[in-house]
N, CA, C and O atoms as CSV, one atom per row, in Angstrom:
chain,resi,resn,atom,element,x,y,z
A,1,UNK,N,N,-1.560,-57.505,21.477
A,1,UNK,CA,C,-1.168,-56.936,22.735
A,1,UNK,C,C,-1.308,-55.425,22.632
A,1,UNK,O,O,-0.827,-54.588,21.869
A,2,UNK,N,N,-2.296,-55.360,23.868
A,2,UNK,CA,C,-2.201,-53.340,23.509
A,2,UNK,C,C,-1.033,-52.926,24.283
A,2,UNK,O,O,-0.521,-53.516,25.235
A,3,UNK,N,N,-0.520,-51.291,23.471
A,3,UNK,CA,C,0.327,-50.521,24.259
A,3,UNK,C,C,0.140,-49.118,24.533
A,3,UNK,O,O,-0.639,-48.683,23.685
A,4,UNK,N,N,0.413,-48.432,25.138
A,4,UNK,CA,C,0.053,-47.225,26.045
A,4,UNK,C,C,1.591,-46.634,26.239
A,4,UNK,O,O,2.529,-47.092,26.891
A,5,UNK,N,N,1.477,-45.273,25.309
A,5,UNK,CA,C,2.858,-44.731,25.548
A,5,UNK,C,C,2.633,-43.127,26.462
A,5,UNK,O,O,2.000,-42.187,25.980
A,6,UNK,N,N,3.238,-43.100,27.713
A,6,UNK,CA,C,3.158,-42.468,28.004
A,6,UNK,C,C,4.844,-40.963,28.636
A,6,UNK,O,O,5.833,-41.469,29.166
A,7,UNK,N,N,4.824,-39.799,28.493
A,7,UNK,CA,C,6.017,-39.019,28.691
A,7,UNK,C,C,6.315,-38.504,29.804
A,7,UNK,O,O,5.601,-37.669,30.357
A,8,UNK,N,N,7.373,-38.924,30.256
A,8,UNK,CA,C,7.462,-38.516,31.771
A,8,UNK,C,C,9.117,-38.197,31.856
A,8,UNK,O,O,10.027,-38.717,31.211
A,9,UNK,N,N,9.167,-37.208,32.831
A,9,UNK,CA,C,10.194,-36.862,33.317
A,9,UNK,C,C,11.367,-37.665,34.169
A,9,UNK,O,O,10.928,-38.513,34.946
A,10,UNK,N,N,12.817,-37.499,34.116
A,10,UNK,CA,C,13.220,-38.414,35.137
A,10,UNK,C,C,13.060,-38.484,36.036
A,10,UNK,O,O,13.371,-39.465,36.712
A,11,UNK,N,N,12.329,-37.161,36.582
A,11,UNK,CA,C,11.730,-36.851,38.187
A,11,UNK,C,C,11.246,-38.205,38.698
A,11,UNK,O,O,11.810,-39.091,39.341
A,12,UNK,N,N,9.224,-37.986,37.878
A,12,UNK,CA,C,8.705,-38.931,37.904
A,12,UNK,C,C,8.672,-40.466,37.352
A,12,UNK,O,O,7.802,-41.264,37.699
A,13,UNK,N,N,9.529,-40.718,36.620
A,13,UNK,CA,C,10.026,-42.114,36.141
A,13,UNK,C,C,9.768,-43.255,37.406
A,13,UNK,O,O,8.725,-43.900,37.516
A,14,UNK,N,N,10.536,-43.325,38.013
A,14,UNK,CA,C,10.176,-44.526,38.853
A,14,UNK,C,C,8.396,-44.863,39.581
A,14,UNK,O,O,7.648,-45.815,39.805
A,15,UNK,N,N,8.442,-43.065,39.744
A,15,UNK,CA,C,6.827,-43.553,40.385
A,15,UNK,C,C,5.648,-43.889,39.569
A,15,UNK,O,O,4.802,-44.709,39.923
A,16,UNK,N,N,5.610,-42.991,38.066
A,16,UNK,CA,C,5.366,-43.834,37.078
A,16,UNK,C,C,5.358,-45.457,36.787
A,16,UNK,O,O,4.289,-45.875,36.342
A,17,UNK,N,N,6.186,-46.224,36.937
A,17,UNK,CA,C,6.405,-47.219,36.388
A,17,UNK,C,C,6.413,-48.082,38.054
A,17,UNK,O,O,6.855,-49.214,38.254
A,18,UNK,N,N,5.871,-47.274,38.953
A,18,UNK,CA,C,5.536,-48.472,40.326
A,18,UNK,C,C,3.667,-48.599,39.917
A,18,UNK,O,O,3.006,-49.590,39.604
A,19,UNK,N,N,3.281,-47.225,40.081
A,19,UNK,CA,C,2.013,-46.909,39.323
A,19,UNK,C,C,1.457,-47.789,38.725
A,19,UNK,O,O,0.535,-48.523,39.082
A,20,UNK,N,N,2.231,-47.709,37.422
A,20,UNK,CA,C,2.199,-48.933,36.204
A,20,UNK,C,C,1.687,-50.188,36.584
A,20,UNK,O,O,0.715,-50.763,36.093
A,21,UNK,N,N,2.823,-50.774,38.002
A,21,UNK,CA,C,3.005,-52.399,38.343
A,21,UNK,C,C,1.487,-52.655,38.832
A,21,UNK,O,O,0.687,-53.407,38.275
A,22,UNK,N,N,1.244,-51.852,40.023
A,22,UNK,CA,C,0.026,-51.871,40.879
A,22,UNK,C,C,-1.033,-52.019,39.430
A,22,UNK,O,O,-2.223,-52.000,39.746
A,23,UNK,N,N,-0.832,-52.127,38.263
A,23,UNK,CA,C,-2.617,-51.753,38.075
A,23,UNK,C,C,-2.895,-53.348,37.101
A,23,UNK,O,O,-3.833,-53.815,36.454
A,24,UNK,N,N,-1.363,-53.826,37.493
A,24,UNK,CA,C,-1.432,-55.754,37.066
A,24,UNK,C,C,-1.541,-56.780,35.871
A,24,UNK,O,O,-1.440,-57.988,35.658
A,25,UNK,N,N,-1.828,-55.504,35.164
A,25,UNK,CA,C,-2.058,-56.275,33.554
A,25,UNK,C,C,-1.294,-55.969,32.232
A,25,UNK,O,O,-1.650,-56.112,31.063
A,26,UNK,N,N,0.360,-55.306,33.003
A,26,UNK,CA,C,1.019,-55.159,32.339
A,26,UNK,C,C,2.085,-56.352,31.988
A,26,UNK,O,O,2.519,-57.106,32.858
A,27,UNK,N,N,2.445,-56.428,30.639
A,27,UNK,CA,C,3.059,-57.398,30.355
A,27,UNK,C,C,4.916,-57.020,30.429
A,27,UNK,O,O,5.871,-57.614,30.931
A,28,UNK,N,N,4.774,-55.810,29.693
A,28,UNK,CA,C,6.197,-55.683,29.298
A,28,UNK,C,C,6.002,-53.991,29.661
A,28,UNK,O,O,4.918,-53.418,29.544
A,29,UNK,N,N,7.408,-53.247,30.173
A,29,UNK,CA,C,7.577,-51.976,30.573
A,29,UNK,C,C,9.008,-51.637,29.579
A,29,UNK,O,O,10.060,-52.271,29.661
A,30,UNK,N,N,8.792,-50.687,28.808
A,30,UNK,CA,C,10.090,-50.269,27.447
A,30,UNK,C,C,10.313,-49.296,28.047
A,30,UNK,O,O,9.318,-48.924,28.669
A,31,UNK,N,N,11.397,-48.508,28.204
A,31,UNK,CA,C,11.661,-46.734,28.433
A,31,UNK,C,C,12.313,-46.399,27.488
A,31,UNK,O,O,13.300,-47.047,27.141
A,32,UNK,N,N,12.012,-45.592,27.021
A,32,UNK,CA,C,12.889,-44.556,25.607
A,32,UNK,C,C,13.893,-43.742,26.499
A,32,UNK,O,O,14.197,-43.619,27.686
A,33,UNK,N,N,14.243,-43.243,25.232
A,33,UNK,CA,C,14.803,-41.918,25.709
A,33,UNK,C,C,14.644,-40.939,24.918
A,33,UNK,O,O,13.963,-41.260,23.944
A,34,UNK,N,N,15.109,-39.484,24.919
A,34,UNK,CA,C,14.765,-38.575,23.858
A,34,UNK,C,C,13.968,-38.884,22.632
A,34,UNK,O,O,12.886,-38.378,22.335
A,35,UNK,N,N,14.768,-39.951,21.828
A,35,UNK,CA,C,15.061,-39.982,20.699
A,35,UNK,C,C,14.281,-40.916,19.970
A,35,UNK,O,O,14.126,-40.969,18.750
A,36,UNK,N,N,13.629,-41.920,21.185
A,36,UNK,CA,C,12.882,-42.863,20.887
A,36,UNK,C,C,13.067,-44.169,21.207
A,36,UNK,O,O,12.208,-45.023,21.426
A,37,UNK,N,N,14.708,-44.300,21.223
A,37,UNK,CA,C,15.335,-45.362,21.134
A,37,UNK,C,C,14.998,-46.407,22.650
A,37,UNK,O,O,14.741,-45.693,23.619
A,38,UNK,N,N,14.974,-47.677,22.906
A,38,UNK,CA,C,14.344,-48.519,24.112
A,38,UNK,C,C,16.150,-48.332,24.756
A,38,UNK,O,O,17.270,-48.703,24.406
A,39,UNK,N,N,15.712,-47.760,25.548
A,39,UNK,CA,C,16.987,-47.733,27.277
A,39,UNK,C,C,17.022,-48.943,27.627
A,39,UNK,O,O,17.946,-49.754,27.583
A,40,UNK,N,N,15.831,-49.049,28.028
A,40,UNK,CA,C,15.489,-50.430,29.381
A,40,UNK,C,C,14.457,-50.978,29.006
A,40,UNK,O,O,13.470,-50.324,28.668
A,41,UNK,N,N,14.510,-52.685,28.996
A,41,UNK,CA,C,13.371,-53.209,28.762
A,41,UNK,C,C,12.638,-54.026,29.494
A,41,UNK,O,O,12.814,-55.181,29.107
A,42,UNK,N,N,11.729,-53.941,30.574
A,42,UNK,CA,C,11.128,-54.993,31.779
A,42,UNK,C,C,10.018,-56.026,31.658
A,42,UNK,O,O,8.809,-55.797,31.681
A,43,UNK,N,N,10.658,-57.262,31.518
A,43,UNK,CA,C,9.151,-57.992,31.198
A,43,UNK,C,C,8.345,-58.361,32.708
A,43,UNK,O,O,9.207,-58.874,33.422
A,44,UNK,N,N,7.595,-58.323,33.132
A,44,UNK,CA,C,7.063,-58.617,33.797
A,44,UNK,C,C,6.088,-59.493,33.845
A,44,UNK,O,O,5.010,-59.419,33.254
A,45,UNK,N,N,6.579,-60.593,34.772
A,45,UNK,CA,C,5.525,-61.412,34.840
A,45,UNK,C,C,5.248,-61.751,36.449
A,45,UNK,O,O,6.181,-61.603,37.239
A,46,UNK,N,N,3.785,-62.266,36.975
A,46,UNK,CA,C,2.961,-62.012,38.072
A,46,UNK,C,C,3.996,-62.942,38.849
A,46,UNK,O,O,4.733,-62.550,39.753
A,47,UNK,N,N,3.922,-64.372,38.296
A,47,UNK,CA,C,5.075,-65.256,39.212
A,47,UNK,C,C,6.772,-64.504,39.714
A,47,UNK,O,O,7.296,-64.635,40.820
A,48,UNK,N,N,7.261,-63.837,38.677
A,48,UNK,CA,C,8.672,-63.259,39.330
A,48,UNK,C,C,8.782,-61.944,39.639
A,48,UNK,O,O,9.878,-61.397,39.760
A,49,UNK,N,N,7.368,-61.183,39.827
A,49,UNK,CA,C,6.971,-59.793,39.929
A,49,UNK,C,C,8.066,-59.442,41.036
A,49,UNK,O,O,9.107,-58.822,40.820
A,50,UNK,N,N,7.580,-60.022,42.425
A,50,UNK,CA,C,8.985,-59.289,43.569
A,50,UNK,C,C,10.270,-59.867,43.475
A,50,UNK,O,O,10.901,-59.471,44.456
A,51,UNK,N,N,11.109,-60.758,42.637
A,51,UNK,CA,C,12.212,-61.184,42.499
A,51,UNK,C,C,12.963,-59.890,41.569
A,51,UNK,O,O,14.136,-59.526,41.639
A,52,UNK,N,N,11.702,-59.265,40.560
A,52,UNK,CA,C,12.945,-58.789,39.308
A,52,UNK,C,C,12.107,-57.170,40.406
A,52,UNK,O,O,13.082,-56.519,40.782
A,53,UNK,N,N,11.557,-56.880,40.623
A,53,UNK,CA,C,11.120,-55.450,41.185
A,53,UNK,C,C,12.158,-54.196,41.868
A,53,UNK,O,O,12.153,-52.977,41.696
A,54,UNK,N,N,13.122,-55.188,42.798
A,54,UNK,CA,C,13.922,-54.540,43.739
A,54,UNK,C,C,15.369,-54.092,42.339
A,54,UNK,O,O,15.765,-52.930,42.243
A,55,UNK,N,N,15.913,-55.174,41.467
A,55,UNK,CA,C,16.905,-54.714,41.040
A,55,UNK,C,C,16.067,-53.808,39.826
A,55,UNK,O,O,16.729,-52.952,39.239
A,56,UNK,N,N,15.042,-53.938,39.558
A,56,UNK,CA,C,14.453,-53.375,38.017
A,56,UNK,C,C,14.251,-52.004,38.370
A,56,UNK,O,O,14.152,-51.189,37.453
A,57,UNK,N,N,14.149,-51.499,39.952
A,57,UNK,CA,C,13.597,-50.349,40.448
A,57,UNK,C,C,14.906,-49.601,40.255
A,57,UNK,O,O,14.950,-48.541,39.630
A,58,UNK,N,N,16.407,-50.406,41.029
A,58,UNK,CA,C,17.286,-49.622,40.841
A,58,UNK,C,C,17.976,-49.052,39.703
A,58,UNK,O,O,18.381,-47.908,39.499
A,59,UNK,N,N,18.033,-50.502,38.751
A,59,UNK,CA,C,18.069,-49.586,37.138
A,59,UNK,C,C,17.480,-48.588,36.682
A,59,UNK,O,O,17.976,-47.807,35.870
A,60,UNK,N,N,16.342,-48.513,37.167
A,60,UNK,CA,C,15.174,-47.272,36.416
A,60,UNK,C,C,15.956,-46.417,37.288
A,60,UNK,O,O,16.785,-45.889,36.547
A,61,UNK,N,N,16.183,-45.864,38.882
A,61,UNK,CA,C,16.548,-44.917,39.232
A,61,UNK,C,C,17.972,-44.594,38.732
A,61,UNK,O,O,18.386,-43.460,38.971
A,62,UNK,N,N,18.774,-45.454,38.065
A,62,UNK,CA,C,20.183,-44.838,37.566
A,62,UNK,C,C,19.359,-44.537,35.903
A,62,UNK,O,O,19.762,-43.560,35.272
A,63,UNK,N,N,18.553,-45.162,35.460
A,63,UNK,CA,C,18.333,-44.400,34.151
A,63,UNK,C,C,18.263,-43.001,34.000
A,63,UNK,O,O,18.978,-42.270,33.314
A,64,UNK,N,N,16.992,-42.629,34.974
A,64,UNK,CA,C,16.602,-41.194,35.875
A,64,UNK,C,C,17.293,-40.244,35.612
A,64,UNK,O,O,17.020,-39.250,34.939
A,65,UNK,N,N,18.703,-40.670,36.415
A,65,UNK,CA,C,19.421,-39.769,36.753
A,65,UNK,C,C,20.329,-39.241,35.591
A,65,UNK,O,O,21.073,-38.261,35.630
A,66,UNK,N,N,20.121,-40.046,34.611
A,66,UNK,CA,C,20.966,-39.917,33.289
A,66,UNK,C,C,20.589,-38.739,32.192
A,66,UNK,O,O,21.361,-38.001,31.580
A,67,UNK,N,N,19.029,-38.809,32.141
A,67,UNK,CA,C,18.684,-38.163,30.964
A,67,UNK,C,C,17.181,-37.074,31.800
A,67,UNK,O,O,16.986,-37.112,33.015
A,68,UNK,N,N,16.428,-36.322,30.959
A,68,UNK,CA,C,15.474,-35.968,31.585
A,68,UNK,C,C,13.796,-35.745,31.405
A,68,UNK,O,O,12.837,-35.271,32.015
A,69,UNK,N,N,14.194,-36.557,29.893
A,69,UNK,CA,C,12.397,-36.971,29.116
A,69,UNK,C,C,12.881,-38.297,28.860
A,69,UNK,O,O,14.018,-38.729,28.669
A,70,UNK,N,N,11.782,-38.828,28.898
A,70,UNK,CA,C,11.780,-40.511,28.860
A,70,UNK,C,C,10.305,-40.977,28.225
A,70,UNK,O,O,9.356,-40.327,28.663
A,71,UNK,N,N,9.964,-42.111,27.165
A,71,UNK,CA,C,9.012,-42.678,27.257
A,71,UNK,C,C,8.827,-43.689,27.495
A,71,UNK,O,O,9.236,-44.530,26.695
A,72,UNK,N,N,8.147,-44.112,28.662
A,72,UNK,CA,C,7.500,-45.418,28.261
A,72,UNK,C,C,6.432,-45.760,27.949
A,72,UNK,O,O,5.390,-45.203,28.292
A,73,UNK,N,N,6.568,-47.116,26.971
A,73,UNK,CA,C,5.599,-47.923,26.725
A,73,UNK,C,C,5.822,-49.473,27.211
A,73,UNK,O,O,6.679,-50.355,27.262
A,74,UNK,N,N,4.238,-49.144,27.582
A,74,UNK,CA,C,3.644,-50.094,28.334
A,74,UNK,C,C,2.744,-51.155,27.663
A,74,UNK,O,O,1.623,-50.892,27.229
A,75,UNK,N,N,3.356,-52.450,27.609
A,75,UNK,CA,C,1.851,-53.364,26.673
A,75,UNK,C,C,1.753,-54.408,27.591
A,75,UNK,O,O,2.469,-55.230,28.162
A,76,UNK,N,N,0.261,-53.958,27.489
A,76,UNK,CA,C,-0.674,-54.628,28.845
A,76,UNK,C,C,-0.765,-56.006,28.016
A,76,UNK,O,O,0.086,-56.383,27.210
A,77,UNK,N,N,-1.936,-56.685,28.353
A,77,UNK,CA,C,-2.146,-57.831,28.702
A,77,UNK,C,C,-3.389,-57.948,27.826
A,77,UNK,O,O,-3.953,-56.881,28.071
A,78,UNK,N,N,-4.283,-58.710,26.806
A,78,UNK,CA,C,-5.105,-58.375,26.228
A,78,UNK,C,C,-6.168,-58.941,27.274
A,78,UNK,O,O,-6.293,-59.941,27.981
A,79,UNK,N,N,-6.760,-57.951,27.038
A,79,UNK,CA,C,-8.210,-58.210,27.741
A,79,UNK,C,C,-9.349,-59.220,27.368
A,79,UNK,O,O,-9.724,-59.307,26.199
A,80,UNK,N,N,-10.037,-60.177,28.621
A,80,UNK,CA,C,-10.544,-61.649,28.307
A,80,UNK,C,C,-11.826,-61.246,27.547
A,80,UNK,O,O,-12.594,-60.468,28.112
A,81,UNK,N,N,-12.190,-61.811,26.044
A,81,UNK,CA,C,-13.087,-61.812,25.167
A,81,UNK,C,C,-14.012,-62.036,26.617
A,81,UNK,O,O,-13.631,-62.682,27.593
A,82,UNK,N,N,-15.390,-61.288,26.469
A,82,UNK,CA,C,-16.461,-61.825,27.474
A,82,UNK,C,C,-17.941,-62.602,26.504
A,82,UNK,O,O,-18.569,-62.113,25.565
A,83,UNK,N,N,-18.102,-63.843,27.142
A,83,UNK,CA,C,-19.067,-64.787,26.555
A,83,UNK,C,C,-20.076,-64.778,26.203
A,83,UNK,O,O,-20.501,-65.642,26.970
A,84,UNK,N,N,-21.001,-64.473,25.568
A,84,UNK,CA,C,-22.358,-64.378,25.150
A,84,UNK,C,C,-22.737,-65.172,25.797
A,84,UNK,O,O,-22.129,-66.229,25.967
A,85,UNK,N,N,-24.398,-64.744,26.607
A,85,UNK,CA,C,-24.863,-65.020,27.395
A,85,UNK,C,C,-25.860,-65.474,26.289
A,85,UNK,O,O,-25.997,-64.887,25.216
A,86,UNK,N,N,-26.898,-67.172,26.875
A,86,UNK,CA,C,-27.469,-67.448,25.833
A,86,UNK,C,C,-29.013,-67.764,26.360
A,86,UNK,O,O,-29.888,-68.084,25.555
């Protein structure tokens, strides 16, 4: 599973991690904090995508408001081996 760590502010935190959703081939969303340590951990999957979205959005915005560097990492989805053409 690949992952993609990227540093963002609590500003941008949420829009970051809507960003994130839209691009579909994420599996799991981690947020650090300072120090490294995982805050919040979001698994995401395509079937319960708008069930967990609305409360997962509001956690991230009380995370936000808590601290003011954050990382997340993001591990996508591995990408489909493509077939030799014969």
């Amino acid at each position: 599973m690949a992952a993609d760590e990227f540093k963002v502010s609590g500003e941008v935190l949420l829009k970051k991690v809507k960003e994130l959703l839209r691009e579909g081939n994420i599996r799991k969303i981690i947020i650090k904090n300072e120090k490294g340590e995982p805050f919040l951990e979001i698994p995401v999957t395509v079937g319960i995508l708008g069930a967990i979205a609305a409360p997962a959005f509001v956690a991230i915005g009380a995370v936000a408001a808590l601290a003011n560097k954050f990382t997340l990492e993001v591990k996508r989805n591995p990408e489909p081996k493509a077939k030799k053409k014969k």
